[in-house]
OpenMM code with the backbone's topology and positions (N, CA, C; nanometers):
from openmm import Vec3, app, unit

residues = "UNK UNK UNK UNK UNK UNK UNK UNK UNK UNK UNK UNK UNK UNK UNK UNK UNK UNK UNK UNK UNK UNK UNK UNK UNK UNK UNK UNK UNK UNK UNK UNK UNK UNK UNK UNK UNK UNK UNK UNK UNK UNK UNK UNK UNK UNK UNK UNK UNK UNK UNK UNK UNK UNK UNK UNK UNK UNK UNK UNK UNK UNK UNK UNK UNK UNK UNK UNK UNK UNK UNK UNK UNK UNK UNK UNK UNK UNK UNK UNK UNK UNK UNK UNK UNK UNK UNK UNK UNK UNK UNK UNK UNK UNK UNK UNK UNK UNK UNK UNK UNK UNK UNK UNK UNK UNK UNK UNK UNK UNK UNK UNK UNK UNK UNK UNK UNK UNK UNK UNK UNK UNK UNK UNK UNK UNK UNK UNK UNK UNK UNK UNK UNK UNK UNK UNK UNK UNK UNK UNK".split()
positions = [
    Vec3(-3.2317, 2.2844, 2.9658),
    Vec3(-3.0940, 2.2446, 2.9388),
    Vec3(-3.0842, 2.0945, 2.9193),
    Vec3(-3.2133, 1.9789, 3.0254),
    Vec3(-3.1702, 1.8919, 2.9677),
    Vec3(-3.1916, 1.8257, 2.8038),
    Vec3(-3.2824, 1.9126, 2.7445),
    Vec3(-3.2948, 1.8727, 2.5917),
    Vec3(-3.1914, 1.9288, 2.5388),
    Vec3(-3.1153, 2.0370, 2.5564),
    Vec3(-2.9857, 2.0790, 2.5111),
    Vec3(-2.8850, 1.9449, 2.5186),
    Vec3(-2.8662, 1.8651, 2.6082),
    Vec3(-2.7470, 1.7907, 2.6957),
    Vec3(-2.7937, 1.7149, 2.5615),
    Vec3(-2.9137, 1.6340, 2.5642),
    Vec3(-2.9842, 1.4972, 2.4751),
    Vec3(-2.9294, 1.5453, 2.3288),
    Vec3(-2.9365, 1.6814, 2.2854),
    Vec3(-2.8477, 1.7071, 2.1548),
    Vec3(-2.7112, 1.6683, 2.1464),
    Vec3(-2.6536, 1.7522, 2.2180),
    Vec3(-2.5470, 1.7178, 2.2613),
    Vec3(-2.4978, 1.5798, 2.2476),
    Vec3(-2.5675, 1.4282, 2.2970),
    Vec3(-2.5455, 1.3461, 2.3228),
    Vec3(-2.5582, 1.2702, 2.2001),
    Vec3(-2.6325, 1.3613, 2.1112),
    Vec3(-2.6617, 1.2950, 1.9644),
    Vec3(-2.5526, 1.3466, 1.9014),
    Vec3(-2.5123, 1.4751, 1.9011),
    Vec3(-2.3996, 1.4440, 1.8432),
    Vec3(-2.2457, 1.3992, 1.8727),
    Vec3(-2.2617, 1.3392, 2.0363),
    Vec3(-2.1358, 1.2411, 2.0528),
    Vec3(-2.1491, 1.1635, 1.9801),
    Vec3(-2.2918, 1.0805, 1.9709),
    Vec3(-2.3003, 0.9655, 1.8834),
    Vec3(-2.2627, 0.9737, 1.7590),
    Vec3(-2.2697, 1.1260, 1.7049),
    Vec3(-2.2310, 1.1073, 1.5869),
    Vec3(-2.0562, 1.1831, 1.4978),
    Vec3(-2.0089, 1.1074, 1.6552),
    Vec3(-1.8523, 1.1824, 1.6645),
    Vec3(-1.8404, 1.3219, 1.6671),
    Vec3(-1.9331, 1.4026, 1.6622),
    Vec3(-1.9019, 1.5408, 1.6410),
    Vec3(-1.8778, 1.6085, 1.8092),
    Vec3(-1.8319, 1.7276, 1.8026),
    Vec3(-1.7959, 1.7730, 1.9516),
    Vec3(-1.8768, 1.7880, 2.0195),
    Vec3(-1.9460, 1.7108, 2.1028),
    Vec3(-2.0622, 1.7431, 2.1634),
    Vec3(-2.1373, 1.8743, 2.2236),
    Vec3(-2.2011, 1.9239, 2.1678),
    Vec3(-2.2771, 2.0661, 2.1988),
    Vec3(-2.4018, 2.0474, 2.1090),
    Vec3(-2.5250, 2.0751, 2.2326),
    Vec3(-2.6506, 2.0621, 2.1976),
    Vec3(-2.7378, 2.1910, 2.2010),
    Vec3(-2.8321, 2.2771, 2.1301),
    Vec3(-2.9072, 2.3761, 2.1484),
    Vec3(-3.0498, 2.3856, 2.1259),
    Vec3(-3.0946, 2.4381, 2.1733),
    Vec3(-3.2286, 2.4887, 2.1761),
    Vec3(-3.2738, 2.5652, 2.1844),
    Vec3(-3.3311, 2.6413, 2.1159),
    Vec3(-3.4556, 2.7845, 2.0841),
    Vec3(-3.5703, 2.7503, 2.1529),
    Vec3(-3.6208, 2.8413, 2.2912),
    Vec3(-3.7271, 2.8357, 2.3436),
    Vec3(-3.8388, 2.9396, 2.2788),
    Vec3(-3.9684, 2.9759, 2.2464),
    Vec3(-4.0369, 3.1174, 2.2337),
    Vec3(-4.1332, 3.1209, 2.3107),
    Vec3(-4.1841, 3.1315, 2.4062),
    Vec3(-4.3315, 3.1553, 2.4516),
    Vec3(-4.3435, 3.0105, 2.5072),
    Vec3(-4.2600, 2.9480, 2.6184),
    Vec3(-4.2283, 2.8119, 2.6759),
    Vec3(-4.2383, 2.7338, 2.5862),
    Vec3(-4.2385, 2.7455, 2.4416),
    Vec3(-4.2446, 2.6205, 2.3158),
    Vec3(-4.1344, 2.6272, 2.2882),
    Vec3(-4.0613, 2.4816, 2.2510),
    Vec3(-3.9069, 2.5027, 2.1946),
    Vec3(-3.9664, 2.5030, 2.0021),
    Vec3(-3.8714, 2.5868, 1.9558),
    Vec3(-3.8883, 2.5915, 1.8310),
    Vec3(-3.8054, 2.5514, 1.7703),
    Vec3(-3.7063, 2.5178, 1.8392),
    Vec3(-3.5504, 2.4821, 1.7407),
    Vec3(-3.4698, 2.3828, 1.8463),
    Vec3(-3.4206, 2.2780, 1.7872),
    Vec3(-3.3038, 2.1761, 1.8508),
    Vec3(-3.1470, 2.1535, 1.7334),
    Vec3(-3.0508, 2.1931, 1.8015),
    Vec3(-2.9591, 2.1411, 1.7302),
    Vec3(-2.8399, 2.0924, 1.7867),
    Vec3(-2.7449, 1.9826, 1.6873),
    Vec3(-2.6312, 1.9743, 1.7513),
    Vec3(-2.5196, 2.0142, 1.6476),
    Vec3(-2.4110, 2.0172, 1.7060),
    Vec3(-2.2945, 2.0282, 1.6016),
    Vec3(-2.2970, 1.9237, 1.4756),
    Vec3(-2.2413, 1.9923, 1.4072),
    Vec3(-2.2608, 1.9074, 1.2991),
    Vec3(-2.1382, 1.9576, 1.1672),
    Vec3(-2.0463, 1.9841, 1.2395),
    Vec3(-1.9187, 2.0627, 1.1560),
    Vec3(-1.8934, 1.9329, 1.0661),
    Vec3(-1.8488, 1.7903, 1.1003),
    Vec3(-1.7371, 1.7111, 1.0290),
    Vec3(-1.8824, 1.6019, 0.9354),
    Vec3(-2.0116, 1.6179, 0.9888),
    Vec3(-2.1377, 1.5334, 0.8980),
    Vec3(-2.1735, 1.6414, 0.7673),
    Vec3(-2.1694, 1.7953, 0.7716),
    Vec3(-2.1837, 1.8395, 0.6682),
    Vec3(-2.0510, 1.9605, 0.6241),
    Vec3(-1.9405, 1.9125, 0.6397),
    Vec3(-1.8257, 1.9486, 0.6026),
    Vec3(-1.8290, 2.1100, 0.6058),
    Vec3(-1.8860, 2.1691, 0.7275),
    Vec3(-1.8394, 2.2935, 0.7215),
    Vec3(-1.8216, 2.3254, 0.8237),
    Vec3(-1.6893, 2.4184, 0.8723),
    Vec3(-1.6559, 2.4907, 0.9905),
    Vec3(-1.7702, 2.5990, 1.0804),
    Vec3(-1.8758, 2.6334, 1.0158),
    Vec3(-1.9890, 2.6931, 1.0599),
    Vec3(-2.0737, 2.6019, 1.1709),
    Vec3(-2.1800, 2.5091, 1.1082),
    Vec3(-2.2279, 2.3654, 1.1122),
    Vec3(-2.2422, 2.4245, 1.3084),
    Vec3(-2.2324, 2.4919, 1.3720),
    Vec3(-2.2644, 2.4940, 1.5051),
    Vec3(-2.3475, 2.4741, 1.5457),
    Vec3(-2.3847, 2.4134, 1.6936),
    Vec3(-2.5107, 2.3580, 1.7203),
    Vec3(-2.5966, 2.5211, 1.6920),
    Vec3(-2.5508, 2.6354, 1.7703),
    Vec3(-2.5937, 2.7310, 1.7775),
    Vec3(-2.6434, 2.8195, 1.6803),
    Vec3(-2.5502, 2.8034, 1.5596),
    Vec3(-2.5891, 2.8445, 1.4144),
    Vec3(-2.6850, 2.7837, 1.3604),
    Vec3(-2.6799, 2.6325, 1.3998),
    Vec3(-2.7986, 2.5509, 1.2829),
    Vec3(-2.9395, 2.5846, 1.4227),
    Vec3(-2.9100, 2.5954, 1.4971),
    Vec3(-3.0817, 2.6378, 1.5937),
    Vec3(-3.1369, 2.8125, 1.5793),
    Vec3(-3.0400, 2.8748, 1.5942),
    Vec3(-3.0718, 3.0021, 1.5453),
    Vec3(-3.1428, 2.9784, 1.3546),
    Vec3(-3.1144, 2.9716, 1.2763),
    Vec3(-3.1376, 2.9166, 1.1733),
    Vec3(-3.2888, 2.8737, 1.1306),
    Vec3(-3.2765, 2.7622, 1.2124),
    Vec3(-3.3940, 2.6618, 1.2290),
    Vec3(-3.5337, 2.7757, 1.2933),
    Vec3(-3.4684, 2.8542, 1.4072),
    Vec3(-3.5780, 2.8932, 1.4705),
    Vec3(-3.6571, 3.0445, 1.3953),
    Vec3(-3.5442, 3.0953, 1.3271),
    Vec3(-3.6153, 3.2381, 1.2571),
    Vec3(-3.6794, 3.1396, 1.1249),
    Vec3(-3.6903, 3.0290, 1.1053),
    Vec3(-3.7114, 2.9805, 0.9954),
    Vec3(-3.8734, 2.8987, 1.0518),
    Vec3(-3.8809, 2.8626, 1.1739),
    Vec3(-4.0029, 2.8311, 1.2286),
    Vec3(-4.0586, 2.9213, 1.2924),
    Vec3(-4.0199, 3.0108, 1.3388),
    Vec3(-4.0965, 3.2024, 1.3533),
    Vec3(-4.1343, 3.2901, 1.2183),
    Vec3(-4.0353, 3.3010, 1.1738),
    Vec3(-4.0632, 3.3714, 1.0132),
    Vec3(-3.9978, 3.5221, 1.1000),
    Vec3(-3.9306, 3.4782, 1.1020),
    Vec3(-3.8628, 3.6258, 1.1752),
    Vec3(-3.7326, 3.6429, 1.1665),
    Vec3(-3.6306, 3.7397, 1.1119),
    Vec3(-3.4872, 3.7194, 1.1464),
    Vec3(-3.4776, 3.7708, 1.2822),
    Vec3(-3.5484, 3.8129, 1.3621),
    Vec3(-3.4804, 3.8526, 1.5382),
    Vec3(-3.5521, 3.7446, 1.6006),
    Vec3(-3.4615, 3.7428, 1.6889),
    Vec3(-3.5382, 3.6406, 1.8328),
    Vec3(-3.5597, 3.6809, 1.9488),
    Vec3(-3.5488, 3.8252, 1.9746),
    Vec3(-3.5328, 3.9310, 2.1271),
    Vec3(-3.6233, 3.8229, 2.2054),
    Vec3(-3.7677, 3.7794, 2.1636),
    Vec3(-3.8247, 3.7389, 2.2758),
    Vec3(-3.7771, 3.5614, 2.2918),
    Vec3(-3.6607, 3.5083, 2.2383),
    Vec3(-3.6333, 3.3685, 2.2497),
    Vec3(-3.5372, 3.3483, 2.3252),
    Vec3(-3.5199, 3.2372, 2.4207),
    Vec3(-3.3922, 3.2073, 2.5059),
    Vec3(-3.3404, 3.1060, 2.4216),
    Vec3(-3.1808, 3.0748, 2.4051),
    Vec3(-3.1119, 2.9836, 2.3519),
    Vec3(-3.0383, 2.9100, 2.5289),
    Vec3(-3.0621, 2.7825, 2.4456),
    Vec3(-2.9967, 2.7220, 2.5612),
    Vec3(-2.8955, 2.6181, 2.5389),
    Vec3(-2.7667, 2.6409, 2.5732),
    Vec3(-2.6889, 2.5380, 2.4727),
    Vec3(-2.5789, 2.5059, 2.5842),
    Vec3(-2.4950, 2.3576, 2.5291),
    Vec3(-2.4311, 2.3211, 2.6627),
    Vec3(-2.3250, 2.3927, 2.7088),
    Vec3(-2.2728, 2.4338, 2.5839),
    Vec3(-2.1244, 2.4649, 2.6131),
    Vec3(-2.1386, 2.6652, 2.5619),
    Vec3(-2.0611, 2.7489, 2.6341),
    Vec3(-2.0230, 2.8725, 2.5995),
    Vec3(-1.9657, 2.8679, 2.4488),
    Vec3(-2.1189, 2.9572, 2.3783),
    Vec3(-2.0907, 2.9859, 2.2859),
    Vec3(-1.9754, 3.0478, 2.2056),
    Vec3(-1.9037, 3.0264, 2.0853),
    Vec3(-1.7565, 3.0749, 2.0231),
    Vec3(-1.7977, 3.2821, 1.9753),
    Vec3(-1.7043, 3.2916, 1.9376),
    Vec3(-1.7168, 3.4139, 1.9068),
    Vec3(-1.8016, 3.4229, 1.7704),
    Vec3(-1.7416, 3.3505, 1.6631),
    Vec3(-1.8245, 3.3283, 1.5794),
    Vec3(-1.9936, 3.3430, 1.6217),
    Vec3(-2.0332, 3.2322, 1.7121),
    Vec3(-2.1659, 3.2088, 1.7333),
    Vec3(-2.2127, 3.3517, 1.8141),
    Vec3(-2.1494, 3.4223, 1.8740),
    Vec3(-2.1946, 3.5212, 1.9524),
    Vec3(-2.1991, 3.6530, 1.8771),
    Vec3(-2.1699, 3.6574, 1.7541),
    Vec3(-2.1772, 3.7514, 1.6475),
    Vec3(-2.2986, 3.7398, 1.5933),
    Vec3(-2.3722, 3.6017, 1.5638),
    Vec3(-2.4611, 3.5156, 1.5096),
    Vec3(-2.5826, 3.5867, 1.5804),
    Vec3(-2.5505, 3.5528, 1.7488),
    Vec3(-2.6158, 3.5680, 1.8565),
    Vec3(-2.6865, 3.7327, 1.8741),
    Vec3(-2.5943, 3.7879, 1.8368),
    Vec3(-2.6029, 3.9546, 1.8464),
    Vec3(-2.7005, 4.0128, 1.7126),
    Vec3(-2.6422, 3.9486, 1.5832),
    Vec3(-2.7531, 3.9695, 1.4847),
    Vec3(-2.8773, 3.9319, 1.5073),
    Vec3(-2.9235, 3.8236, 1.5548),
    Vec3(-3.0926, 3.7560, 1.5638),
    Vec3(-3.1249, 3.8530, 1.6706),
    Vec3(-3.0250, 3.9369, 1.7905),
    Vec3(-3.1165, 3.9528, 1.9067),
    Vec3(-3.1719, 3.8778, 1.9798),
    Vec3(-3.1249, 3.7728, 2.0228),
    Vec3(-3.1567, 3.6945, 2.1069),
    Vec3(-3.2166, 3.7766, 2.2291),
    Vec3(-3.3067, 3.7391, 2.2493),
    Vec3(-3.3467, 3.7776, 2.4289),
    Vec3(-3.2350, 3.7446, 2.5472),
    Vec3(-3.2223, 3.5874, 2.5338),
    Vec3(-3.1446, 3.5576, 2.6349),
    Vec3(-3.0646, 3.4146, 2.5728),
    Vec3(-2.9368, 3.4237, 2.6569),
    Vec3(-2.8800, 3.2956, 2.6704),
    Vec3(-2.8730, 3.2134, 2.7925),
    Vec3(-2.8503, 3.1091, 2.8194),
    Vec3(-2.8479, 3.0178, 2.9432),
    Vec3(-2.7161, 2.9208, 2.8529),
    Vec3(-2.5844, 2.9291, 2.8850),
    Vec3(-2.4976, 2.8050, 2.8742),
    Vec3(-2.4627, 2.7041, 2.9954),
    Vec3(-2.3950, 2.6309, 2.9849),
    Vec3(-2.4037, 2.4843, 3.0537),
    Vec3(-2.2499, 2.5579, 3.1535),
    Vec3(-2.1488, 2.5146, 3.0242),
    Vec3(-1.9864, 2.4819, 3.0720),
    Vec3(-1.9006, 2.5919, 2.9765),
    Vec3(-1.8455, 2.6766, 3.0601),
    Vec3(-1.7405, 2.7578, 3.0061),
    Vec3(-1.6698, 2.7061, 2.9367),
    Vec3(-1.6441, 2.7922, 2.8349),
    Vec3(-1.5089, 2.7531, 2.7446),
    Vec3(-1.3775, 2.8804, 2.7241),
    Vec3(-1.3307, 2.8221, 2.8274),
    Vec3(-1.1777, 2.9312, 2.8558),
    Vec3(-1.1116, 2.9845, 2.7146),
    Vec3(-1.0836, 2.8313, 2.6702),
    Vec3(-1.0166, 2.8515, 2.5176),
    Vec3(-1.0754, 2.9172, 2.4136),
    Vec3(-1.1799, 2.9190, 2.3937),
    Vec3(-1.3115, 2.9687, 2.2549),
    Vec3(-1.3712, 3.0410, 2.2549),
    Vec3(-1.4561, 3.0491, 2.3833),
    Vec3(-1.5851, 3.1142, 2.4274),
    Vec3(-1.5642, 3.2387, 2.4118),
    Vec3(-1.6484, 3.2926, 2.3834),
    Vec3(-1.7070, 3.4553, 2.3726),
    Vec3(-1.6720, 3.5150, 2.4975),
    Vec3(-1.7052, 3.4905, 2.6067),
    Vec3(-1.6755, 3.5562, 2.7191),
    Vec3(-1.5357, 3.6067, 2.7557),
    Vec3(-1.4137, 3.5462, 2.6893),
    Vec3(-1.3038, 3.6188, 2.6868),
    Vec3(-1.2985, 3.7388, 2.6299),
    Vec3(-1.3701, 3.7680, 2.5569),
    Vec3(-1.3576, 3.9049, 2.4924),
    Vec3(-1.4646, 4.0240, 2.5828),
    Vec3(-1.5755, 3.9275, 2.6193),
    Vec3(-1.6572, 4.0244, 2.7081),
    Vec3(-1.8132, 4.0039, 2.6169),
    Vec3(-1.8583, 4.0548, 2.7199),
    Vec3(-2.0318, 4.0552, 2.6768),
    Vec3(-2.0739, 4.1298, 2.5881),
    Vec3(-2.0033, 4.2324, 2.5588),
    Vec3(-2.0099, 4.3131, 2.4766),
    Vec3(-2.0371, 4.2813, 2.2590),
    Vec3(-1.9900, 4.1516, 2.2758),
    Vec3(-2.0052, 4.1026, 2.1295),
    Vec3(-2.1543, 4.0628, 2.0905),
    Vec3(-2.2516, 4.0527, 2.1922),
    Vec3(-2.3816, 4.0389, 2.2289),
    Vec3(-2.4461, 4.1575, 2.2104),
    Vec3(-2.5915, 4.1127, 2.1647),
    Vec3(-2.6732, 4.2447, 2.1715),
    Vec3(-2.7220, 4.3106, 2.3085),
    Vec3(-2.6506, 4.4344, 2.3324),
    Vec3(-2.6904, 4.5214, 2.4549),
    Vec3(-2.7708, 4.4497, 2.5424),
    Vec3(-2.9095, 4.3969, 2.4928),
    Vec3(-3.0120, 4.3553, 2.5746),
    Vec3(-3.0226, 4.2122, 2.5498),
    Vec3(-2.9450, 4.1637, 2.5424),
    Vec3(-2.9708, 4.0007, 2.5482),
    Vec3(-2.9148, 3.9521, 2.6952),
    Vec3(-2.9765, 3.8823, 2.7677),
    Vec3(-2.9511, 3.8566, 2.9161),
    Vec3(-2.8888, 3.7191, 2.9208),
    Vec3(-2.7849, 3.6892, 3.0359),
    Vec3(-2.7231, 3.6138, 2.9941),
    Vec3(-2.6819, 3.5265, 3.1625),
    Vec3(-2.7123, 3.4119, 3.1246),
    Vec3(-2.6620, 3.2869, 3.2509),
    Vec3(-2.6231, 3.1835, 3.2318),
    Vec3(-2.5363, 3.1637, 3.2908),
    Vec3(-2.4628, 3.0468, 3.2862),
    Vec3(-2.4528, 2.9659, 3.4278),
    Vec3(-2.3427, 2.8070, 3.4084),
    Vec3(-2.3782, 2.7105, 3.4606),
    Vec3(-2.4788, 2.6395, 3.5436),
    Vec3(-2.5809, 2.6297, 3.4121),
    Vec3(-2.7144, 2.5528, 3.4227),
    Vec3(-2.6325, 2.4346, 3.4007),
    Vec3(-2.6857, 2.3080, 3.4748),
    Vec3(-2.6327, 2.1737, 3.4240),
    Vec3(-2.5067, 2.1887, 3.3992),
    Vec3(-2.3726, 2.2642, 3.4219),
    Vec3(-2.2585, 2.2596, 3.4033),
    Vec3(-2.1529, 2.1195, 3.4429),
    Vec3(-2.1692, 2.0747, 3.5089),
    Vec3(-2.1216, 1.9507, 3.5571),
    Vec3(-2.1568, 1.8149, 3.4230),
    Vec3(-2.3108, 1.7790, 3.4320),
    Vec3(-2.2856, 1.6681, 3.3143),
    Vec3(-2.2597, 1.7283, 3.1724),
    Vec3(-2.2851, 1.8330, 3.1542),
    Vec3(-2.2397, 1.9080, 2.9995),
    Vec3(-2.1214, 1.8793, 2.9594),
    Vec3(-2.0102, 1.9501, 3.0977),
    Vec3(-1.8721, 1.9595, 3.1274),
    Vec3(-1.8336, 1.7913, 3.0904),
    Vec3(-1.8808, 1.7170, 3.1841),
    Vec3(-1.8665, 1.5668, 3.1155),
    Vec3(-1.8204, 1.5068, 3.0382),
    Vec3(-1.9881, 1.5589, 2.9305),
    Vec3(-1.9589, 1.4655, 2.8055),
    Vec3(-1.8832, 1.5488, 2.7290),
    Vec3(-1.8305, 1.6303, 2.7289),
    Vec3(-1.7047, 1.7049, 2.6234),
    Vec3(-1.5523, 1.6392, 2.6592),
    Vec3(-1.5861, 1.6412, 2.8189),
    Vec3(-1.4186, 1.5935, 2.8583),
    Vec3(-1.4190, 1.4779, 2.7913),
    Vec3(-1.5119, 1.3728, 2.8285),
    Vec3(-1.4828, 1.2196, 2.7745),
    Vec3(-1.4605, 1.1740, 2.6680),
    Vec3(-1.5261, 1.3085, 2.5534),
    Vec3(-1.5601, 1.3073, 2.4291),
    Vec3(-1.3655, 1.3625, 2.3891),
    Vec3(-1.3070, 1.4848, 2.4162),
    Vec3(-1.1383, 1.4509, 2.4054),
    Vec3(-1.1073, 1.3928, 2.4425),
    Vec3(-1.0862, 1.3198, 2.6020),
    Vec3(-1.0145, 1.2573, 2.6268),
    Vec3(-1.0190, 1.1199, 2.5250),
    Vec3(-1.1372, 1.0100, 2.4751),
    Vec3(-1.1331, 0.9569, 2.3735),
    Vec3(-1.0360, 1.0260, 2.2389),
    Vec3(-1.0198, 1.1222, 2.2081),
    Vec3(-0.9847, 1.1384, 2.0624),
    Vec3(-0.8327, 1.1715, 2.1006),
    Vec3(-0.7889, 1.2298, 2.2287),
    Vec3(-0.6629, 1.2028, 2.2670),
    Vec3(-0.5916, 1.0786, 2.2937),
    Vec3(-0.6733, 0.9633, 2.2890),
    Vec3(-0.6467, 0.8209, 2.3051),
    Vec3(-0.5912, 0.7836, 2.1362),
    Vec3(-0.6943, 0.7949, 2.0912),
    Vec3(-0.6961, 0.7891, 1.9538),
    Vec3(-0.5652, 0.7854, 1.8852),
    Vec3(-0.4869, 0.9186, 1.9309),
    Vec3(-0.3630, 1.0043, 1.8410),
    Vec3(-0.2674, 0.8899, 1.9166),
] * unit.nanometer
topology = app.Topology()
chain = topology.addChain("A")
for resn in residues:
    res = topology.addResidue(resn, chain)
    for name in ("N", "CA", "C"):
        topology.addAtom(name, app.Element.getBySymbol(name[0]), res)
């Protein structure tokens, strides 16, 4: 999780909403990403989309059953649709997201067998998102 957070932190730097991910396979990470919605102008652009992506693209595989994703923030519904197609093995998120997150709807948007834990590192994840609105609420 902390190479997840260090994504994450790259894309505070690069104004985007901070959320960092990573594709583990066989204790090798194969994939790092961060958000990147407002640098390549698309509402997709998720850290989670561009590492899923990245990682069937450095496997040569569209499933990932045997890969853990590890990302800061509770993945959106969008991404957990994403999540359910590759087959992820497992997830590990950081910091709930009441408003967005997949988990309002239930586990169920996930593939049957993808295993799932949360608040790893939840506290500094939680963090850099707050600081990261509270800045853009300054802003307005």
């Amino acid at each position: 999780m902390n190479m997840a957070l260090k994504e994450a932190q790259k894309a505070y730097e690069e104004q985007e909403v901070p959320v960092g991910a990573i594709v583990v396979s066989q204790k090798q990470v194969v994939a790092k990403a961060f958000n990147q919605t407002e640098k390549l102008n698309d509402a997709t652009a998720h850290a989670e989309i561009l590492a899923i992506t990245s990682a069937m693209s450095f496997l040569g595989n569209k499933y990932l059953n045997e890969c853990t994703l590890y990302v800061t923030l509770e993945p959106c519904v969008m991404c957990a649709g994403a999540l359910k197609w590759s087959q992820i093995g497992k997830i590990i998120f950081a910091a709930e997201d009441l408003k967005h997150g997949f988990m309002r709807y239930g586990k169920e948007l996930l593939h049957p067998k993808t295993k799932l834990e949360y608040g790893v590192l939840q506290q500094p994840c939680s963090a850099i998102l707050s600081h990261f609105f509270a800045g853009k609420r300054n802003l307005v």
